[in-house]
C-alpha positions in Angstrom: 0.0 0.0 0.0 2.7 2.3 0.4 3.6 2.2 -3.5 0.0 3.5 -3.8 0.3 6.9 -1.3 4.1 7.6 -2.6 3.3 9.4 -5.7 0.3 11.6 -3.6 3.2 12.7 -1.3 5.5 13.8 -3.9 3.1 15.3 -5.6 2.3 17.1 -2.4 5.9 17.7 -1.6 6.0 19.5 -4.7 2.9 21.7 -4.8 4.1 22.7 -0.8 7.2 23.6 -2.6 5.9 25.9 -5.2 3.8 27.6 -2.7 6.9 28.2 -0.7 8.6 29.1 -3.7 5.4 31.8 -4.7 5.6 32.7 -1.3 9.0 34.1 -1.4 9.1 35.7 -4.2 6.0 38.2 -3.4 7.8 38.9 -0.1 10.8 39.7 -1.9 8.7 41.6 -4.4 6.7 43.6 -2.2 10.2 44.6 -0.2 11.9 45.9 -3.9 8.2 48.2 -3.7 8.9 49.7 -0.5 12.7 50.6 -0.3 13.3 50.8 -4.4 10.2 52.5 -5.6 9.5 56.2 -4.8 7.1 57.1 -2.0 5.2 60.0 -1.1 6.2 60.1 2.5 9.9 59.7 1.6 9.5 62.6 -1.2 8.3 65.0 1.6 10.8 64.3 4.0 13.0 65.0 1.4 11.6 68.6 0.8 11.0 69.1 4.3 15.2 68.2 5.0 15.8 70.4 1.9 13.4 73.3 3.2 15.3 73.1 7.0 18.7 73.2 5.3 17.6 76.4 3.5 16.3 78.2 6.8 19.6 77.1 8.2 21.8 78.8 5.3 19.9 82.1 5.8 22.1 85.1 6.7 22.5 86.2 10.4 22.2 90.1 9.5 21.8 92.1 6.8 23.9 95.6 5.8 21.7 98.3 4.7 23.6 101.1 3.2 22.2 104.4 3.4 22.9 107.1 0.6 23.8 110.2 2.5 21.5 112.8 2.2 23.2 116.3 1.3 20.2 118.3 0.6 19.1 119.9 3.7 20.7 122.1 6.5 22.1 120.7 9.4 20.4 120.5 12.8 20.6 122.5 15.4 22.2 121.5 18.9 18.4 121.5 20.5 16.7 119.3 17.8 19.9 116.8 17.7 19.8 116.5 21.9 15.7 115.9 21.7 16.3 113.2 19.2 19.5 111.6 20.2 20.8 112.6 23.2 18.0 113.4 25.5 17.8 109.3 26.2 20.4 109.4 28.7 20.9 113.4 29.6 17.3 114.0 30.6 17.1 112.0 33.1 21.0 111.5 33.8 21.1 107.8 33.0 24.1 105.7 33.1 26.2 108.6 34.5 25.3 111.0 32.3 25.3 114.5 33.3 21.7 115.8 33.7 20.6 118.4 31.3 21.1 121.9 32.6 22.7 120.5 35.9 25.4 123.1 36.1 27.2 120.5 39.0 27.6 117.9 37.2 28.6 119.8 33.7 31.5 122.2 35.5 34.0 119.8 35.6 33.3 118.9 31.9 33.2 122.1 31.3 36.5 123.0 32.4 38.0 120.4 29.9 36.6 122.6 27.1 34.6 122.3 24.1 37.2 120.2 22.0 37.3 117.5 24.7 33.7 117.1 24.8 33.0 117.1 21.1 35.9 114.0 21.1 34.3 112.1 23.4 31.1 112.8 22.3 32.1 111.6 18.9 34.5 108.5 20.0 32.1 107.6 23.0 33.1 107.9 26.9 32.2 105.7 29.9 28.2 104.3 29.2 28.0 106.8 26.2 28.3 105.1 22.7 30.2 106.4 20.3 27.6 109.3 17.9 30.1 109.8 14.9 29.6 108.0 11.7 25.8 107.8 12.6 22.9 109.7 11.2 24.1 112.9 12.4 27.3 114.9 11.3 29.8 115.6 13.3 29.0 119.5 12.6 25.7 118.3 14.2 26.7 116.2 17.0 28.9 119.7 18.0 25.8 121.6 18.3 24.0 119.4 20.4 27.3 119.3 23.2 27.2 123.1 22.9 23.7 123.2 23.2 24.0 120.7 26.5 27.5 122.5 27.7 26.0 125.9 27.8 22.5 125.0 29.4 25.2 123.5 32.5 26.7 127.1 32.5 29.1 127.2 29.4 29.4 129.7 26.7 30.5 128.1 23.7 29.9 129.6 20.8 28.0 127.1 18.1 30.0 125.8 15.5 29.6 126.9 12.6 28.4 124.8 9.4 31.9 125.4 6.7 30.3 126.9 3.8 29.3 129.9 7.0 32.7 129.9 8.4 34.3 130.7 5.1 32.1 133.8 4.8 
């Protein structure tokens, strides 16, 4: 009886085999369509690394260059203190002499006018540096005569050079 059942087996052996064999070959095919072929989730991490890498090259500052403006008169020493210096002065912030505190501006004073326009220009102490900014230096003159002689100085006001040649 065995003669009769051994071709069944092998004939079973064999179909088990091709099922195997089917078997493997959707797995392997269904793995070549999820790493080889091109997905949508993959695609949009790729724009999403892409669109990080671009915020990441962005520049830290920007220079904006300003074209100097030559067609109006300078300021005077009151309307260059309201809108620069008067921060600090006003109130005497930082060590700044008070506006119109004859006290705290005589010993300044005494050093004279040249030695205040310098460090008004080059910056002293807590006080930044005001030359090479919006105002001229011709500007930045009149507002530390303008601040000198409210603390008891008489400087005169410098004057712009097209007057001083008349």
């Amino acid at each position: 009886m065995r003669d009769v059942h051994t071709p069944a087996r092998q004939r079973g052996e064999a179909s088990s085999k091709n099922l195997v064999t089917l078997a493997v070959v959707a797995l392997l095919a269904v793995l070549v369509g999820i790493f080889f072929l091109p997905n949508s989730k993959k695609m949009s991490d790729t724009e999403a690394e892409a669109q990080a890498i671009a915020e990441r090259l962005q520049p830290v500052g920007t220079v904006e260059v300003k074209v100097a403006s030559g067609g109006g008169a300078p300021r005077a020493g009151e309307e260059v203190y309201k809108a620069v210096c008067a921060a600090c002065h006003a109130a005497g912030a930082l060590g700044a002499p008070k506006f119109g505190d004859a006290a705290a501006w005589g010993p300044r004073i005494k050093t004279g006018y040249e030695a205040l326009l310098t460090s008004a220009l080059k910056g002293k102490n807590s006080m930044p540096a005001q030359g090479g900014g919006d105002t001229s230096d011709l500007e930045i003159g009149r507002a530390v005569v303008y601040m000198a002689n409210a603390g008891g100085a008489k400087f005169d006001e410098p004057k712009a050079p097209a007057e001083a040649a008349k």
